[in-house]
C-alpha atoms as a printed R data frame, in Angstrom:
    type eleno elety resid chain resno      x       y       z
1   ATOM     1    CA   UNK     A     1 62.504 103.812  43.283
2   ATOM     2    CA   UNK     A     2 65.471 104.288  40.940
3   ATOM     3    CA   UNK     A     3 65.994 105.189  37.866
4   ATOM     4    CA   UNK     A     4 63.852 104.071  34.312
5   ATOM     5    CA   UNK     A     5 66.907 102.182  32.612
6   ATOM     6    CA   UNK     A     6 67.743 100.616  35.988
7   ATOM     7    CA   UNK     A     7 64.161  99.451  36.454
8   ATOM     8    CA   UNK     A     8 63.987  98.057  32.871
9   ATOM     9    CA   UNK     A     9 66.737  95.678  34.094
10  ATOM    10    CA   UNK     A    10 65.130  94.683  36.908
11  ATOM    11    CA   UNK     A    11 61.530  93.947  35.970
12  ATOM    12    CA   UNK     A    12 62.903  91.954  33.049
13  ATOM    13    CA   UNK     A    13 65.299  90.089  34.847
14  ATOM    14    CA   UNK     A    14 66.354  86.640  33.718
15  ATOM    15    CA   UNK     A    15 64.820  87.559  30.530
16  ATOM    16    CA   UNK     A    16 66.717  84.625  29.039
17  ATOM    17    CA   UNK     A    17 64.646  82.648  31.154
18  ATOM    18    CA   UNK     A    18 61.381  84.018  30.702
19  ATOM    19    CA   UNK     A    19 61.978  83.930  26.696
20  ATOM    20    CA   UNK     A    20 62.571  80.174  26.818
21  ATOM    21    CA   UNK     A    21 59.205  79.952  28.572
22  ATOM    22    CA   UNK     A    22 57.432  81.462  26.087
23  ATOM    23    CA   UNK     A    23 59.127  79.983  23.427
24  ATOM    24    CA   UNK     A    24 58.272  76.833  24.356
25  ATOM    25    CA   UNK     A    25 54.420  77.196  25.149
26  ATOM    26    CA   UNK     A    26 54.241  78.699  21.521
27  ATOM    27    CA   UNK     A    27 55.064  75.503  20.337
28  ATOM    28    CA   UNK     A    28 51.624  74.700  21.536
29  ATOM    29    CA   UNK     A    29 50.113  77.818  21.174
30  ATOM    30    CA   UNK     A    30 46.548  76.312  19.542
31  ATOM    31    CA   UNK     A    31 45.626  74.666  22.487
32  ATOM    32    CA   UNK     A    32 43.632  76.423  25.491
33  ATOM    33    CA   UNK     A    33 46.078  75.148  27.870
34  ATOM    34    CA   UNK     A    34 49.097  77.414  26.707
35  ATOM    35    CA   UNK     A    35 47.010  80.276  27.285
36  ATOM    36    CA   UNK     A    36 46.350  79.539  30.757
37  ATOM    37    CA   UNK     A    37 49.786  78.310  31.215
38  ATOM    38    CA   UNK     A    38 51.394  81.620  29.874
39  ATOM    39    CA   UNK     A    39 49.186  83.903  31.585
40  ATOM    40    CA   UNK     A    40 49.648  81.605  35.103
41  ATOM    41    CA   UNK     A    41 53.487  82.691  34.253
42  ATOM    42    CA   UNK     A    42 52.973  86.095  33.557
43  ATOM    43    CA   UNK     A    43 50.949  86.747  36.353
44  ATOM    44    CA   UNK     A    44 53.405  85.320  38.521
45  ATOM    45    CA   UNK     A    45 56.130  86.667  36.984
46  ATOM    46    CA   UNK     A    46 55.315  90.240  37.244
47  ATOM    47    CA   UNK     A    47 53.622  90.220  40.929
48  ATOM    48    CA   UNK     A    48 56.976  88.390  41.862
49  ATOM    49    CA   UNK     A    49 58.954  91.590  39.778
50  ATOM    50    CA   UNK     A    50 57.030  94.345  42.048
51  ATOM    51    CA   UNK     A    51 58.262  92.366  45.350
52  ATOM    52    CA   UNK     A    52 61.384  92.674  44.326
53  ATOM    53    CA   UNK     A    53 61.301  96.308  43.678
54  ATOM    54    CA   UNK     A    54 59.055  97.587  46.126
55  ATOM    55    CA   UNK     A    55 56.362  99.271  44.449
56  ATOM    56    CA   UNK     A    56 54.370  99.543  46.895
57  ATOM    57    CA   UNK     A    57 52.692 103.026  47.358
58  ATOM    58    CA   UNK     A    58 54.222 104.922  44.806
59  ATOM    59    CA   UNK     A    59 52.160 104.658  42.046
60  ATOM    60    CA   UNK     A    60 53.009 107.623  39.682
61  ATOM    61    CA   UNK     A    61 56.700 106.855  39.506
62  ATOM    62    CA   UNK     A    62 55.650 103.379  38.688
63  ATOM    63    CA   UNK     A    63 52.854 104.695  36.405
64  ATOM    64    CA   UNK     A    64 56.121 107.075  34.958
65  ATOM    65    CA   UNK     A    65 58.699 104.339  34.901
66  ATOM    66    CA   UNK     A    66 56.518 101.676  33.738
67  ATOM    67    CA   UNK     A    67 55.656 104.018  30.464
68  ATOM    68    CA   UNK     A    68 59.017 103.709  29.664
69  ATOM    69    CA   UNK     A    69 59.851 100.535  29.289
70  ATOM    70    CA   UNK     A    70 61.048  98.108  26.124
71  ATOM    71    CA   UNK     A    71 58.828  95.198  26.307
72  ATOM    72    CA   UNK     A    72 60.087  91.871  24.945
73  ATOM    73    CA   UNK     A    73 57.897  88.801  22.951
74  ATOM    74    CA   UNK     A    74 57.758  91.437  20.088
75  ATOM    75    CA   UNK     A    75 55.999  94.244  21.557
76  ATOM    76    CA   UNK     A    76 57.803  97.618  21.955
77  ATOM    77    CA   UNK     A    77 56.067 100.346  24.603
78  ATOM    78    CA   UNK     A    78 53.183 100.328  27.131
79  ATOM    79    CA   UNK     A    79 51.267 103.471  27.429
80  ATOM    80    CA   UNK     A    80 49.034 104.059  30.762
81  ATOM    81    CA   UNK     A    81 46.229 106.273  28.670
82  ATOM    82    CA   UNK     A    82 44.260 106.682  31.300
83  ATOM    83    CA   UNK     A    83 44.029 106.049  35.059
84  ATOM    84    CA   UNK     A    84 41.376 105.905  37.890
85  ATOM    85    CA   UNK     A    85 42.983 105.591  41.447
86  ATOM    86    CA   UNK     A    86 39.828 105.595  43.079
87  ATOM    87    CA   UNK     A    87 38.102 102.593  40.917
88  ATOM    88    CA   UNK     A    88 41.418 101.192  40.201
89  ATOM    89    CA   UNK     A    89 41.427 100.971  36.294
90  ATOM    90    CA   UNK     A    90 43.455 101.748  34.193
91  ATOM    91    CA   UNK     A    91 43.503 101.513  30.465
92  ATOM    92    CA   UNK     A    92 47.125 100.427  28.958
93  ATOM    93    CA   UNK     A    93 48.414 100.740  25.039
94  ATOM    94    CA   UNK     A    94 50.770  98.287  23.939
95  ATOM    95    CA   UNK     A    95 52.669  99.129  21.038
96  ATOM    96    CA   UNK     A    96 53.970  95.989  18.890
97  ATOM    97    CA   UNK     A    97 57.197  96.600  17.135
98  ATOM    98    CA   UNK     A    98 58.039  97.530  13.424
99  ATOM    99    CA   UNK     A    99 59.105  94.130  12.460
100 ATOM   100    CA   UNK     A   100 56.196  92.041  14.215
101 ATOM   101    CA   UNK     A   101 54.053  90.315  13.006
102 ATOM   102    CA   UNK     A   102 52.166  89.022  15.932
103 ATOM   103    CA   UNK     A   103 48.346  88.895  16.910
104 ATOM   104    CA   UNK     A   104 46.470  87.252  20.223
105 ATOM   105    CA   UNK     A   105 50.002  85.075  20.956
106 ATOM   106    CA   UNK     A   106 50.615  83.438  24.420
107 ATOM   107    CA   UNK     A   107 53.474  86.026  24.311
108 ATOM   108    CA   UNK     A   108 50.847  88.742  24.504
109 ATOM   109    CA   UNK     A   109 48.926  87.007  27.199
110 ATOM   110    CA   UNK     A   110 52.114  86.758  28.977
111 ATOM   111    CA   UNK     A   111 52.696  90.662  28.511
112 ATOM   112    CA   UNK     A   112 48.862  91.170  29.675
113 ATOM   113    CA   UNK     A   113 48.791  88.876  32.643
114 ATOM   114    CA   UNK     A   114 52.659  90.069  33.418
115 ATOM   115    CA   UNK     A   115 51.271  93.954  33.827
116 ATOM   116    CA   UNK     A   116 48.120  92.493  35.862
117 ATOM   117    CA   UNK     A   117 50.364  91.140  38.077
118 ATOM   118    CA   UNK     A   118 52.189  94.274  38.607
119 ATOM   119    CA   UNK     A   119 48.994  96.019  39.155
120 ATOM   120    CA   UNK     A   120 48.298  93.483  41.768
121 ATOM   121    CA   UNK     A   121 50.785  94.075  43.413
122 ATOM   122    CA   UNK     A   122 50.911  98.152  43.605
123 ATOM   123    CA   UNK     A   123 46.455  98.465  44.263
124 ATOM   124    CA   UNK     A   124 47.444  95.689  46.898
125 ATOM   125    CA   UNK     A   125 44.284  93.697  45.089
126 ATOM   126    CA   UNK     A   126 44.091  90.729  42.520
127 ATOM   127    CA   UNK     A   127 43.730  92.819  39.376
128 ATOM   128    CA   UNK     A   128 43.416  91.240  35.613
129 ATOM   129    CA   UNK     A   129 43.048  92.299  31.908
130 ATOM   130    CA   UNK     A   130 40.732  92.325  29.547
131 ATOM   131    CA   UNK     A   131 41.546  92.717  25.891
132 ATOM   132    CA   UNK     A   132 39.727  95.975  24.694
133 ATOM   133    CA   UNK     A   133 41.195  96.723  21.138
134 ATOM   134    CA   UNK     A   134 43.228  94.685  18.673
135 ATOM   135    CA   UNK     A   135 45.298  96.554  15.937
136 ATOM   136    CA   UNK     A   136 47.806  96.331  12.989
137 ATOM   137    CA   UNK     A   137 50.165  98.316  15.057
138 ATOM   138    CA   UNK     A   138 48.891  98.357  19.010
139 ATOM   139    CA   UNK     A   139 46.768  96.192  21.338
140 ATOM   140    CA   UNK     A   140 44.505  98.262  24.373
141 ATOM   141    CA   UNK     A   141 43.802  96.566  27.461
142 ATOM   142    CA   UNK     A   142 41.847  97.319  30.549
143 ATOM   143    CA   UNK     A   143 43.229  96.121  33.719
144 ATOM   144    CA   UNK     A   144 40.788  96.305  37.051
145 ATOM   145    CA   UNK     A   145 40.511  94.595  40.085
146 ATOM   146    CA   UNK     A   146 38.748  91.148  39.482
147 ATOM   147    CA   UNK     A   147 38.049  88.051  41.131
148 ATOM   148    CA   UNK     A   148 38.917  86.141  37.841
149 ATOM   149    CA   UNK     A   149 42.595  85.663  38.094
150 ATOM   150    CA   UNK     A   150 44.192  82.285  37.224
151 ATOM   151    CA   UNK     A   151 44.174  80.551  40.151
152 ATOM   152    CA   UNK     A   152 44.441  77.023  39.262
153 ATOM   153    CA   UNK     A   153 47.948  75.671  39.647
154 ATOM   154    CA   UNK     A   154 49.036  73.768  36.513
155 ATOM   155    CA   UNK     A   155 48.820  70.129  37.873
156 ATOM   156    CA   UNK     A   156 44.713  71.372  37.810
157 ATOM   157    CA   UNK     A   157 45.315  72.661  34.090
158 ATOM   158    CA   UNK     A   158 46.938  69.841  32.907
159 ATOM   159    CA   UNK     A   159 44.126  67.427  35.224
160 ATOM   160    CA   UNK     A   160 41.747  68.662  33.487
161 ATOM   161    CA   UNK     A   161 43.156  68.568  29.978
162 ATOM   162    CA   UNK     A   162 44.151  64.736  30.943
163 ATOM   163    CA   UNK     A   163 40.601  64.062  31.909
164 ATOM   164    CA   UNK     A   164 38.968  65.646  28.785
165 ATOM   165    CA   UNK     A   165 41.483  63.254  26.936
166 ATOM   166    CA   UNK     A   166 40.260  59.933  28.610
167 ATOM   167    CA   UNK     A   167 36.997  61.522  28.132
168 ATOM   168    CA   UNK     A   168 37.294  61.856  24.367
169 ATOM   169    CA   UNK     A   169 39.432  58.268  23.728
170 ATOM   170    CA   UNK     A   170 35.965  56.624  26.359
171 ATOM   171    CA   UNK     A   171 33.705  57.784  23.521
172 ATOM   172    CA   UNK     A   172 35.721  57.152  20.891
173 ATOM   173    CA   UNK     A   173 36.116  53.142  21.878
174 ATOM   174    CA   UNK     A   174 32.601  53.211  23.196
175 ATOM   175    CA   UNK     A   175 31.314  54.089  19.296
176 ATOM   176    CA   UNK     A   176 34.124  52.077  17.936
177 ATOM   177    CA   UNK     A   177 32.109  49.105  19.878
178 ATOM   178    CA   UNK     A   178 29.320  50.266  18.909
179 ATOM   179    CA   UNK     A   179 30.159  50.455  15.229
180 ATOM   180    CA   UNK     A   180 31.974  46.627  15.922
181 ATOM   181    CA   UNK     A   181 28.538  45.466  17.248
182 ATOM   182    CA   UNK     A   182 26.375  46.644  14.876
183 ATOM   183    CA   UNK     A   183 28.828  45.095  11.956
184 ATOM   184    CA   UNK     A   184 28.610  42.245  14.004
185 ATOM   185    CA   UNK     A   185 24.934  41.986  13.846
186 ATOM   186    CA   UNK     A   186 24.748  42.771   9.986
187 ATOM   187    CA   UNK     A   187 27.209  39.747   9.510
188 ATOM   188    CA   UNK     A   188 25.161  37.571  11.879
189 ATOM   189    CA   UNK     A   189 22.144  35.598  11.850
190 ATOM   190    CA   UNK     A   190 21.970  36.631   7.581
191 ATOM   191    CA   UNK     A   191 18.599  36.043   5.553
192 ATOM   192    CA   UNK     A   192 19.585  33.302   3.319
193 ATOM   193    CA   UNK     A   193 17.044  32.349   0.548
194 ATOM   194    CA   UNK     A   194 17.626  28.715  -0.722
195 ATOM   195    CA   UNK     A   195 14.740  28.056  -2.830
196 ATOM   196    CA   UNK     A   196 11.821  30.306  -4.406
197 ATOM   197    CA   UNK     A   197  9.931  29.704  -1.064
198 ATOM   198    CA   UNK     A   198 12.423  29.439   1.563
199 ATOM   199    CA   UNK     A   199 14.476  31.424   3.675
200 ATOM   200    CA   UNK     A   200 17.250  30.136   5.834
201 ATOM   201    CA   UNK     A   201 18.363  31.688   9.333
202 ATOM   202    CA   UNK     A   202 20.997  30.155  10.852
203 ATOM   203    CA   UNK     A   203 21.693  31.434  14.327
204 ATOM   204    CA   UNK     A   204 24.889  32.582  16.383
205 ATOM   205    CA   UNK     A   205 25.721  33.747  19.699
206 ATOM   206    CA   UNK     A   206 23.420  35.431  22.295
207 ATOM   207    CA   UNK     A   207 20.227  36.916  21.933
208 ATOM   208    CA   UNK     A   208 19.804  39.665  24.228
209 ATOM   209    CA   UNK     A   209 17.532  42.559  24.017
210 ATOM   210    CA   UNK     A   210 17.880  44.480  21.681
211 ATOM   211    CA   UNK     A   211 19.485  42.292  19.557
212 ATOM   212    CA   UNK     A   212 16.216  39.855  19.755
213 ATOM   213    CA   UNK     A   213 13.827  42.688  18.085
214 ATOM   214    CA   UNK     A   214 16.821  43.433  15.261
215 ATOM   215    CA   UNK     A   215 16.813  39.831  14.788
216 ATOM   216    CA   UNK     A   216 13.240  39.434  14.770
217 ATOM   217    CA   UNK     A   217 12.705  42.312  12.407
218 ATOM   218    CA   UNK     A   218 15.344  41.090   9.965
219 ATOM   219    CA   UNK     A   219 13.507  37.354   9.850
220 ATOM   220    CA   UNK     A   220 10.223  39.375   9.032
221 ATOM   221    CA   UNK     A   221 11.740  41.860   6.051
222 ATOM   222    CA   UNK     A   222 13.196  38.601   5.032
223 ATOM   223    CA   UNK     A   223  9.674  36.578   4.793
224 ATOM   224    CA   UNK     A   224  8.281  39.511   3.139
225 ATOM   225    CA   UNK     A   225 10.815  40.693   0.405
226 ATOM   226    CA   UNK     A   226 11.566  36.920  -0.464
227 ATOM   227    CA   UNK     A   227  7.562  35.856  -0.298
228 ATOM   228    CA   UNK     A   228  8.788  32.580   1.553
229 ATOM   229    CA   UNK     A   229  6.299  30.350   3.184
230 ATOM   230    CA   UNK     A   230  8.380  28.793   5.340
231 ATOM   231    CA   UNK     A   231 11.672  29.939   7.587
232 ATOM   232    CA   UNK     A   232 14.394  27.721   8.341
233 ATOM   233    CA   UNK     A   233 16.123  28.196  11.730
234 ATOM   234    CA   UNK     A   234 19.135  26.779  12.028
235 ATOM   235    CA   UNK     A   235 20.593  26.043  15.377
236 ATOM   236    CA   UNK     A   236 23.495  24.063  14.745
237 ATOM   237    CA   UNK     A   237 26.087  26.620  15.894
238 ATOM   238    CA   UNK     A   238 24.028  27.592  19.514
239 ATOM   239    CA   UNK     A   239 25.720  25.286  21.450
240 ATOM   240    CA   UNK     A   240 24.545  26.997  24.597
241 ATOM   241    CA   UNK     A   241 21.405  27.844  25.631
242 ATOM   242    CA   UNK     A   242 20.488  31.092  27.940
243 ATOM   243    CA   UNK     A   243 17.871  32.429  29.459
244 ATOM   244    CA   UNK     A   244 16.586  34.498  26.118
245 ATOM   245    CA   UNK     A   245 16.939  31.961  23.202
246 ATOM   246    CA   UNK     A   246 13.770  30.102  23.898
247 ATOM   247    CA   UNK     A   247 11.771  33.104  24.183
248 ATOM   248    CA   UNK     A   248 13.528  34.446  20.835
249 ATOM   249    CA   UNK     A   249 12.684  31.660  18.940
250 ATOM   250    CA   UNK     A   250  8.891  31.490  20.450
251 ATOM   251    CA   UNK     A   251  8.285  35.020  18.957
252 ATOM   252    CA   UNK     A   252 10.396  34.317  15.738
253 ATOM   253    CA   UNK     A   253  7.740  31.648  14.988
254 ATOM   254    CA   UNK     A   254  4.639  33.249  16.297
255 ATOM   255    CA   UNK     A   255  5.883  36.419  14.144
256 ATOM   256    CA   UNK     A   256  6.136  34.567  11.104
257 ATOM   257    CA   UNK     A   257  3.208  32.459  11.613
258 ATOM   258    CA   UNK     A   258  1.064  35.530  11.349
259 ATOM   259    CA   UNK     A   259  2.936  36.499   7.805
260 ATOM   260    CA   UNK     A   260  1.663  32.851   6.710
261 ATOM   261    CA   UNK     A   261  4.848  31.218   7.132
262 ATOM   262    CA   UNK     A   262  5.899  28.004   8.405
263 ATOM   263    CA   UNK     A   263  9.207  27.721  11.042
264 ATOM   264    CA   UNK     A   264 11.301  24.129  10.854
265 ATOM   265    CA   UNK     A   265 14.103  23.817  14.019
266 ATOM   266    CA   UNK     A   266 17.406  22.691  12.474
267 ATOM   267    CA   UNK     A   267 20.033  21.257  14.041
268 ATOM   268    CA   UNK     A   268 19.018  20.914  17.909
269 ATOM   269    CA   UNK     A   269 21.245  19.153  20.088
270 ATOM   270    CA   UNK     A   270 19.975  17.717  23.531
271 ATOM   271    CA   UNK     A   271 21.104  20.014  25.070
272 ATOM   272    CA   UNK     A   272 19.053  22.552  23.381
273 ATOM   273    CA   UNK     A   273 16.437  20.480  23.084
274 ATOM   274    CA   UNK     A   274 16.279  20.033  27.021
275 ATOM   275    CA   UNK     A   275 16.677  24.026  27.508
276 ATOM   276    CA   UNK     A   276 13.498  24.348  25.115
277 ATOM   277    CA   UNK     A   277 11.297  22.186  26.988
278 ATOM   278    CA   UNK     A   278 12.252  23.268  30.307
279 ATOM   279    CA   UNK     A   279 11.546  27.084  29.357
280 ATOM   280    CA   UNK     A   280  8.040  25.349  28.564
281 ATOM   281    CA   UNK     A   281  8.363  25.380  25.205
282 ATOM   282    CA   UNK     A   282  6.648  22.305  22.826
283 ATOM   283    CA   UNK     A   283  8.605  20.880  20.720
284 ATOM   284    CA   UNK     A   284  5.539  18.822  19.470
285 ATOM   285    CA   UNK     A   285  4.661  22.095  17.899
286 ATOM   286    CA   UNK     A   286  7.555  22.231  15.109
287 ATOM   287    CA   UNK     A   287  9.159  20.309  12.653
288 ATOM   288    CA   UNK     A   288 12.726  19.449  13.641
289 ATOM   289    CA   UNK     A   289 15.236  18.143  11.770
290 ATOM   290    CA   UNK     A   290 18.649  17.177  12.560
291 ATOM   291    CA   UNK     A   291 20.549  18.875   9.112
292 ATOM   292    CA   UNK     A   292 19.707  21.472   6.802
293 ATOM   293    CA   UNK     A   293 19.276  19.276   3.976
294 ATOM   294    CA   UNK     A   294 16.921  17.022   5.729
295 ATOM   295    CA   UNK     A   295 14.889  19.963   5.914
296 ATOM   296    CA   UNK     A   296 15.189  21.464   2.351
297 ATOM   297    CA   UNK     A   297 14.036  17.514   1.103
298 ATOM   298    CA   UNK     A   298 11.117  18.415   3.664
299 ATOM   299    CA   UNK     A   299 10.046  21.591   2.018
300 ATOM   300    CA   UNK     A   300 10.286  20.056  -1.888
301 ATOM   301    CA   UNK     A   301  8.325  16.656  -0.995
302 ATOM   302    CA   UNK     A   302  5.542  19.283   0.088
303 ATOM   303    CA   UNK     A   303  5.596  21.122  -2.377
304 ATOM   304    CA   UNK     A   304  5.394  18.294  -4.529
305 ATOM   305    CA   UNK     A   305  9.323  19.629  -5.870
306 ATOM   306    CA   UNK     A   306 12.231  17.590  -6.443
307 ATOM   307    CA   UNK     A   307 15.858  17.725  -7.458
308 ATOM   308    CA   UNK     A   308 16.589  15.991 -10.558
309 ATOM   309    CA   UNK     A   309 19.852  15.182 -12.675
310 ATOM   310    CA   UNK     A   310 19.353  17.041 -16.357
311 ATOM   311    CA   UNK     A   311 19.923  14.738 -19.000
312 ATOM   312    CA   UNK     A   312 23.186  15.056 -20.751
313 ATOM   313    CA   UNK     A   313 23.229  14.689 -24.546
């Protein structure tokens, strides 16, 4: 090997370069990514810097040289404190300079995962660090061999951080529709109380399970809380009829039938009416009527109720 200043030059080399890279990843220096991106980089970079100077097999002029180095991304001097050649470990103190003000950057990961990569490369084994001691003026790490080197190439880093990003906007539009829909059902289908004993329902869209028990549920707390004796469906604005209306409105009635309640049809076209009877449904068994005021002059003649002009004076 050569001489300490000449090795300082050449296991820094393009140390424009590697600055750039660092400065750069510290703009995103909160995320997990940089971290693994930076040490990737410094693990690469300093394995690559001991093929280039051969340090193969001479380990205490490396151990010598490499204690006298000037380390950049604001750390000074790297002291080997003590060194097992048999176990391969070695405990390192990094000295941060005067005027830094750094902590656990992704310039010291670089630095770390730089002098695991040297390590590598003189052991002739995949060696990495482990952060042992943080303080005001000097990190200590431990570097042995380890099967837990950054391996993943950054197209899996960045895969992976792309995935978890679809992951989180999937959830995010799957509760935003899930927030939509249950607005949607709070606007829908609303208990409507039009006179002391009446409630009025008037029904929209589809009624698919489990929107049929919300709906069914609402009708009841509706009967109840208003004490109405009779529910008004109206069906004026199902122009279609599936495969679960029929069934919805056979349970609506029966429900509300047991509360004491009586359930008038509104507003059934033939269309509907020819869905109802075909899903077996008797429409002998309710009052229909073909507008909501027919049916609200229904409920007042039995109750004996009408609607009067007041007398003016």
């Amino acid at each position: 090997m050569s001489d300490s200043s000449n090795q300082n030059v050449t296991i820094f080399s393009n140390e424009t370069l590697i600055n750039g890279f660092i400065e750069i990843i510290e703009e995103i220096a909160d995320s997990p990514e940089s971290t693994s991106i930076m040490e990737k980089l410094g693990y690469r970079t300093g394995k690559s810097a001991a093929e280039q100077i051969n340090i193969h097999g001479n380990k205490p002029e490396f151990i010598k040289t490499l204690s006298s180095l000037k380390l950049k991304g604001g750390w000074g001097t790297v002291e080997v404190t003590d060194l097992s050649e048999d176990s391969k470990i070695m405990l390192l103190k990094l000295t941060k300079e005067n005027d830094s003000n750094q902590g656990l950057t992704p310039a010291e990961c670089f630095i770390f995962s730089y002098l695991a990569g040297l390590f590598s490369m003189l052991f002739g084994e995949d060696m990495w660090y482990e952060h042992k001691k943080e303080g005001a003026e000097y990190s200590l790490i431990m570097i042995t061999p380890s099967a837990n080197v950054v391996t993943n190439d950054l197209k899996t880093i960045l895969k992976r951080k792309e995935q978890e990003q679809i992951q989180h906007l999937e959830n995010m539009v799957e509760q935003k529709s899930l927030d939509l829909k249950h607005a949607i059902r709070e606007l829908s289908s609303p208990v409507i109380p039009v006179l002391n004993n009446t409630i009025v329902i008037p029904l929209f869209g589809k009624f698919e399970d489990p929107h049929a028990s919300e709906l069914n549920e609402k009708i009841l707390q509706g009967v109840v809380q208003y004490g109405a004796r009779y529910l008004l469906l109206d069906l004026t604005a199902v122009k279609e009829l599936d495969e679960f209306t029929p069934s919805v409105i056979h349970n609506i009635t029966n429900s509300v039938k047991l509360l004491g309640a009586k359930t008038f049809l509104i507003g059934i076209s033939p269309v509907i009416s020819s869905g109802i009877v075909k899903a077996g449904m008797d429409l002998g068994n309710f009052k229909c009527f073909s507008t909501l005021q027919h049916a609200l002059q229904y409920t007042l003649f039995i109750e004996g109720l009408e609607i009067t002009k007041s007398m003016k004076s």
